[in-house]
PADRENMAR-367308 format. One record per residue (C-alpha): residue number from 1; x, y, z; residue in one letter. Coordinates in Angstrom, 1 decimal. Last residue first. Example, Ala and Ser with C-alpha at 12.3 -4.5 7.8 and 13.67 -1.06 7.14 Angstrom:
<recs>
(2; (13.7; -1.1; 7.1); S)
(1; (12.3; -4.5; 7.8); A)
</recs>
This chain:
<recs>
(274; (31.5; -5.2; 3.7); X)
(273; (28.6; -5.4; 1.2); X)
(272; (26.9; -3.3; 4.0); X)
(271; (29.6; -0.6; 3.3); X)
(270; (29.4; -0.6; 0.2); X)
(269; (25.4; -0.1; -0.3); X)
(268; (26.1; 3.0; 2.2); X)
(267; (28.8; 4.9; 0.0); X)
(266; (26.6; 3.8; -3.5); X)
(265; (23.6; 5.3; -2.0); X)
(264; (25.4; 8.5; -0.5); X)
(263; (27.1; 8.9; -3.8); X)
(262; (24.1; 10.4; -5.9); X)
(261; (24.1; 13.2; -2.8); X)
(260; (27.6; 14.5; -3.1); X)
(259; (28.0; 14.1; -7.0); X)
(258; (24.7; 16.6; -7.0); X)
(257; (26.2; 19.2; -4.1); X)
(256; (29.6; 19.1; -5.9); X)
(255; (28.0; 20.0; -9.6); X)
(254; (26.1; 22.9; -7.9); X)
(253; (28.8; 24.4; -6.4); X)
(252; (31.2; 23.9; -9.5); X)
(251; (28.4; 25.7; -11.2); X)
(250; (28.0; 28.3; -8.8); X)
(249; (32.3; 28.8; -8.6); X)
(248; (34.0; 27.2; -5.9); X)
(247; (36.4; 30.1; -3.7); X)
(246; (33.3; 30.9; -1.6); X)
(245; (32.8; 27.5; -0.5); X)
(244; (36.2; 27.3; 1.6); X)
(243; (35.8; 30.7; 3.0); X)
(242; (32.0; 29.5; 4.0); X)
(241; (33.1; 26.5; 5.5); X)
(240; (36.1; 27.5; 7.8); X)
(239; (34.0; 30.8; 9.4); X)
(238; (31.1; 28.3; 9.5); X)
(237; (33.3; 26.0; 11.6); X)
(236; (34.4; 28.5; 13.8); X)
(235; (31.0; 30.1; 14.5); X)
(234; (29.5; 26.2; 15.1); X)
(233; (32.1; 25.8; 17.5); X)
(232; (31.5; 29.0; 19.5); X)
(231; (27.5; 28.5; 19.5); X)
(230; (27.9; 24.9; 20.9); X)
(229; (30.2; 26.3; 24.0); X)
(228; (28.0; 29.1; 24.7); X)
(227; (24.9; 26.0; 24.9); X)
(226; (26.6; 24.9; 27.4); X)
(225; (23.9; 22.1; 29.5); X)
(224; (21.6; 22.8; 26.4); X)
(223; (24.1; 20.8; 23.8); X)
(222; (24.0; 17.9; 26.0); X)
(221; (25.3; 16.4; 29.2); X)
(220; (28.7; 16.3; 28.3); X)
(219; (29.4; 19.2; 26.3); X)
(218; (28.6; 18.9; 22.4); X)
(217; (30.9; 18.0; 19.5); X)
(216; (29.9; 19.2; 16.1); X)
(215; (30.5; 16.1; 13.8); X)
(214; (31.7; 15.8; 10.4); X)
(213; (31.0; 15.6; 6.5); X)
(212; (27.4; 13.9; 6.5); X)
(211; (26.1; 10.8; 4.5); X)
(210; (29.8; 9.2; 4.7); X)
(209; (28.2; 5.9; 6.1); X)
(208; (31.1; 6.4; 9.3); X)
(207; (30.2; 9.9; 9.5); X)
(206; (26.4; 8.7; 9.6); X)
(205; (27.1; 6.2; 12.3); X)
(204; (28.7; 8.6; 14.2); X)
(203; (26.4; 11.3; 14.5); X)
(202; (23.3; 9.0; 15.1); X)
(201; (20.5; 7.6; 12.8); X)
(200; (22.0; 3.7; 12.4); X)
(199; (19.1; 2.1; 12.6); X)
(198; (19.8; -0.8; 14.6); X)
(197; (20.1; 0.6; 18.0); X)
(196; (17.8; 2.6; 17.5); X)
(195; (14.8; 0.4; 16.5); X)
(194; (15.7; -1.6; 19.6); X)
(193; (14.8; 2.1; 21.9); X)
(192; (11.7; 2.5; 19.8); X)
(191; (10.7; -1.3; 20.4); X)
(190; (7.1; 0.5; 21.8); X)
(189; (6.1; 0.9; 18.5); X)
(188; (5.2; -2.6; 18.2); X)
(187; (4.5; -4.3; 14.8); X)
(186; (7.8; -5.7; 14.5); X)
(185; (9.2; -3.7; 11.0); X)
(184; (6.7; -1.3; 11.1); X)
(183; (5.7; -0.2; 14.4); X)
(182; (9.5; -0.6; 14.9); X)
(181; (10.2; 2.1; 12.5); X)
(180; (7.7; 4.5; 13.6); X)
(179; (8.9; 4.4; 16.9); X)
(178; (12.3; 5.1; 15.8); X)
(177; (11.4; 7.8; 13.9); X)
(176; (11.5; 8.4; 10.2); X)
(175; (14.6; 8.1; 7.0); X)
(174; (16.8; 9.4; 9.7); X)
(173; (19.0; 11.5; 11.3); X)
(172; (19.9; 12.1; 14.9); X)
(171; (21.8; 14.8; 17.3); X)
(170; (23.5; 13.9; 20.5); X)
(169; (27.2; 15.1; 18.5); X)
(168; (26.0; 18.1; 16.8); X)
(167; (25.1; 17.1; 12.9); X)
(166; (27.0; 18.5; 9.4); X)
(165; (26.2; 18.7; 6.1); X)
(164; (28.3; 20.9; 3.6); X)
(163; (27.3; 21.4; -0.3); X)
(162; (23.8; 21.0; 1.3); X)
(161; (21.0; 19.6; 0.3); X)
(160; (19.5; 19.1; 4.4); X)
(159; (16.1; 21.3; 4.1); X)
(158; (14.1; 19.5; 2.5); X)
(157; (15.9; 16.2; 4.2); X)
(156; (14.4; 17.6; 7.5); X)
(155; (10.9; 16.4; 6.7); X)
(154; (11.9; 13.9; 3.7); X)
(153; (12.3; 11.8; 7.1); X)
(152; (13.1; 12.7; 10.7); X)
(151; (16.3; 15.0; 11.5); X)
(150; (16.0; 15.5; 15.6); X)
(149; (18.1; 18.3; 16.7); X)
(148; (21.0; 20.5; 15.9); X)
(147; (21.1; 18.9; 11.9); X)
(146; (23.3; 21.3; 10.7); X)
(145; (23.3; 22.5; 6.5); X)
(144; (25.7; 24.3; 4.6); X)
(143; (24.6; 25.5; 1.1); X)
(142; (26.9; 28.1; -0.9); X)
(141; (25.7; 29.7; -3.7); X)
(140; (24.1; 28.0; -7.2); X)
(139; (21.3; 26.0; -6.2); X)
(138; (20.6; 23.3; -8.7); X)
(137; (19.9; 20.5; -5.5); X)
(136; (18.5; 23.4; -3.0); X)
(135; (15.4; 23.6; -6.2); X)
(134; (14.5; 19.9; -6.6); X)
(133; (14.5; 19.5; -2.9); X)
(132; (12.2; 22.1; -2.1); X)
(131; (10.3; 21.0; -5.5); X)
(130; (10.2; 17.6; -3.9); X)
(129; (8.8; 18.4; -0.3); X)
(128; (6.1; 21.4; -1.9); X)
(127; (4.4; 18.4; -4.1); X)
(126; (4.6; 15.9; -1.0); X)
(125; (3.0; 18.8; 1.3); X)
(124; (0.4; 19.7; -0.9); X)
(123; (-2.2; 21.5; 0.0); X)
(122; (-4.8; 18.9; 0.7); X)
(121; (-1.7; 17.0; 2.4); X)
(120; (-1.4; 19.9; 4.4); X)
(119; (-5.0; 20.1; 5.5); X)
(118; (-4.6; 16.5; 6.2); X)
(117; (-2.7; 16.2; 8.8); X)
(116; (0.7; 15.1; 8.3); X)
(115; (3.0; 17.8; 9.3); X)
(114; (6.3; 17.2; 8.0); X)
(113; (8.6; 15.2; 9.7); X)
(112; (10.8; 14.9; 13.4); X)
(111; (12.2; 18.2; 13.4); X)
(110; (15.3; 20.2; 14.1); X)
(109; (17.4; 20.8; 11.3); X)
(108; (19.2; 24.3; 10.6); X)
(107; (20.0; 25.7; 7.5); X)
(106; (22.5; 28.1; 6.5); X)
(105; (22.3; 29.4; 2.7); X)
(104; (25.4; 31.6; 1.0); X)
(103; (23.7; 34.7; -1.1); X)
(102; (24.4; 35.5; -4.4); X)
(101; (21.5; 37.9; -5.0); X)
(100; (19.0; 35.9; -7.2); X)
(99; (20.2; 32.6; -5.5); X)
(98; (20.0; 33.9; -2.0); X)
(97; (16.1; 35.4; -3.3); X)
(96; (15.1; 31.7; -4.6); X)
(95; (16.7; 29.9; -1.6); X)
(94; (14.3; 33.0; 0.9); X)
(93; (11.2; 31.8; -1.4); X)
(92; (11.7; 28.1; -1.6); X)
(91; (11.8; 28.1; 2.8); X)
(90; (8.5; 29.9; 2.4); X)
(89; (7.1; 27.4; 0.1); X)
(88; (8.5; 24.8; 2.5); X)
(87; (6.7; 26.3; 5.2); X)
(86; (3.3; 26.7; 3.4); X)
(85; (3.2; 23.3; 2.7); X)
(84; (3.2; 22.4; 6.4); X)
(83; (6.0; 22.1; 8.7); X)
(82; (6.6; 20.2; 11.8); X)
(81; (8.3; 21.9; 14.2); X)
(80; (6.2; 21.1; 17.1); X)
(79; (2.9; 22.0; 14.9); X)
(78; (4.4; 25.4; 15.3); X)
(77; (2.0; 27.3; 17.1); X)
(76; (1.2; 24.1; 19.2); X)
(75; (4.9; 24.2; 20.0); X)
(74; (4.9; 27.7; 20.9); X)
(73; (1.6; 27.6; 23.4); X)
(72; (3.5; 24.5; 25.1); X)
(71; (6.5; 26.5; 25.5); X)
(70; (10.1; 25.8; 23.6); X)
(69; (9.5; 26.2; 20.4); X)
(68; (9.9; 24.0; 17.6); X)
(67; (11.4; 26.0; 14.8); X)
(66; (12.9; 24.6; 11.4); X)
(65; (15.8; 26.2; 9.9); X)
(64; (16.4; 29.1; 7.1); X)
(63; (19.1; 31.4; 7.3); X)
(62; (20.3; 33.8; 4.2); X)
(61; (23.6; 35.3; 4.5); X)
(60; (25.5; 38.9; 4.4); X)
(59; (28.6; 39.0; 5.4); X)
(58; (29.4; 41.2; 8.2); X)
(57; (31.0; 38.6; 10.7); X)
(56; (27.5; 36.6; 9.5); X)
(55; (24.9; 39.0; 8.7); X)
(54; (21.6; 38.3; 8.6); X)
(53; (18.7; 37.3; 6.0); X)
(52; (15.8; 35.5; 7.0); X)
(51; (13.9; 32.2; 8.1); X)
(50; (12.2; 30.2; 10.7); X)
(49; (10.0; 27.8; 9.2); X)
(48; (7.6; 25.9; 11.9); X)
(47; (5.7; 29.2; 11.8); X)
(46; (4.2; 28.8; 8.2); X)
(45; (3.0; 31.8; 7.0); X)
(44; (0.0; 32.3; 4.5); X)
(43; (-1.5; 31.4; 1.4); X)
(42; (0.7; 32.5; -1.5); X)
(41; (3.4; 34.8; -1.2); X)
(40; (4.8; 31.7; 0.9); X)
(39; (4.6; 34.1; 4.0); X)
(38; (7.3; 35.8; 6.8); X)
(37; (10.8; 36.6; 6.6); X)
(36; (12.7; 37.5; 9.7); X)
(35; (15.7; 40.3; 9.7); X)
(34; (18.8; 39.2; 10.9); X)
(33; (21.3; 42.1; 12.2); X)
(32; (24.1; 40.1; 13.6); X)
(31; (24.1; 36.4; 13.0); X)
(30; (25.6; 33.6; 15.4); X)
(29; (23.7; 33.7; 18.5); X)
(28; (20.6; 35.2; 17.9); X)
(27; (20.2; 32.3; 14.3); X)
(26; (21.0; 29.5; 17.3); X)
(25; (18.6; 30.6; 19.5); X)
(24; (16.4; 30.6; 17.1); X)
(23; (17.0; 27.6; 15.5); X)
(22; (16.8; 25.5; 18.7); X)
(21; (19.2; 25.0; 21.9); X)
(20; (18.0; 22.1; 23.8); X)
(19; (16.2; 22.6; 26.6); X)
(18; (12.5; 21.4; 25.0); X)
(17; (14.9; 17.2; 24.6); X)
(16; (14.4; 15.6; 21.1); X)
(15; (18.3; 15.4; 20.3); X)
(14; (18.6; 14.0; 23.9); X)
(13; (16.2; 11.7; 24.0); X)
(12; (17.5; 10.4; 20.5); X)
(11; (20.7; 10.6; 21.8); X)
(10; (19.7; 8.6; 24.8); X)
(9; (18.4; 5.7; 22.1); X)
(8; (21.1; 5.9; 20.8); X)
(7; (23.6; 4.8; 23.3); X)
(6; (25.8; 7.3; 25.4); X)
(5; (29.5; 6.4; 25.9); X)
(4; (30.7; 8.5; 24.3); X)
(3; (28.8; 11.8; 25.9); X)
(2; (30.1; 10.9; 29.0); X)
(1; (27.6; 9.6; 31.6); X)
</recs>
């Protein structure tokens, strides 16, 4: 089946499928030279945060993205790329240190929330969501953020301020999953597949709402059928992205990323008055 002619609910299965390319794969493919970062500097390190610094065509950038894993040993390891406090403090730490030496930031999405157990709500998690938010907003460098996978809640949003936002075609992005949305709006989780067709979570629909800035086309089949071919459009449009950042100043930076997220609402509340 061609990619447009796919329905949601298969982008959701294929946005949430083990072959598809994740942040690692993605950081070995496009950066030269990246050196992992590990810790909060507080408690300890949070696996389902992948982050560093790298070179991109022998710039210097900091990465940050979320990390699933691919075996089941990995995505126990990783709470199946769910982070906990600890994650987001980590992904505060490498913003704070692009900010301090100029920096661009490129993040990748791939998960479907933070972890909710309740070690990480003992520790925090809502607190270390917001100031993670609070801080990308006033960021002064470059932000450009790709949803590769499954973007669920203030889970991927964290990590989604960006000056740029973009999603690969079979990704999804949404306020929470399908199946928790038809648990609560009909009381029966197994609606998932209605859920999507109503929620609007996919590539297009997003475009169309103006909540991202384009789409990353994939090869029929999925992102993991070529993943060579993914990697080679993502290079170009970083290449594009970053030039066209890097003549903004930090304060014109910052200024676009705010007017860009306070107009979301107003973009989406239009286009269900029409």
């Amino acid at each position: 089946m061609a990619n447009n002619e796919l329905k949601p609910a298969q982008r959701v299965a294929l946005a949430r499928s083990p072959e598809r390319p994740g942040t690692a794969e993605f950081v070995s493919a496009l950066f030269t030279d990246f050196f992992e970062q590990r810790g909060d500097r507080c408690c300890m390190d949070d696996g389902a945060i992948y982050g560093g610094v790298g070179l991109f065509h022998g710039r210097p950038v900091t990465v940050i993205g979320h990390r699933k894993g691919h075996t089941i040993e990995e995505h126990v390891a990783y709470h199946f790329g769910m982070p906990s406090p600890e994650g987001y403090r980590k992904a505060q730490r490498l913003m704070q240190q692009a900010e301090k030496f100029g920096r661009p930031i490129v993040t990748f999405i791939d998960t479907a929330g933070a972890y909710p157990g309740l070690e990480a709500e003992a520790h925090g998690q809502g607190e270390a969501i917001a100031s993670t938010l609070a801080l990308s907003s006033r960021l002064t460098v470059p932000v450009i953020s790709i949803v590769t996978g499954e973007g669920g809640s203030g889970g991927a949003l964290a990590l989604g301020v960006g000056n740029r936002v973009f999603m690969l075609e079979n990704a999804v992005y949404s306020v929470l999953s399908p199946e928790g949305f038809a648990a609560i709006l009909w009381k029966d989780a197994s609606r998932s597949a209605e859920a999507c067709d109503v929620m609007k979570l996919t590539a297009a629909d997003l475009l169309e709402l103006k909540v991202i800035d384009g789409v990353i086309p994939e090869p029929e089949g999925g992102a993991q059928t070529d993943p060579q071919a993914v990697y080679r459009a993502l290079d170009e449009l970083l290449a594009k992205e970053l030039a066209s950042l890097s003549k903004m100043s930090g304060k014109a930076l910052a200024e676009a990323r705010y007017k860009k997220f306070r107009m979301m609402g107003a973009n989406a509340l239009r286009k269900e008055r029409l």
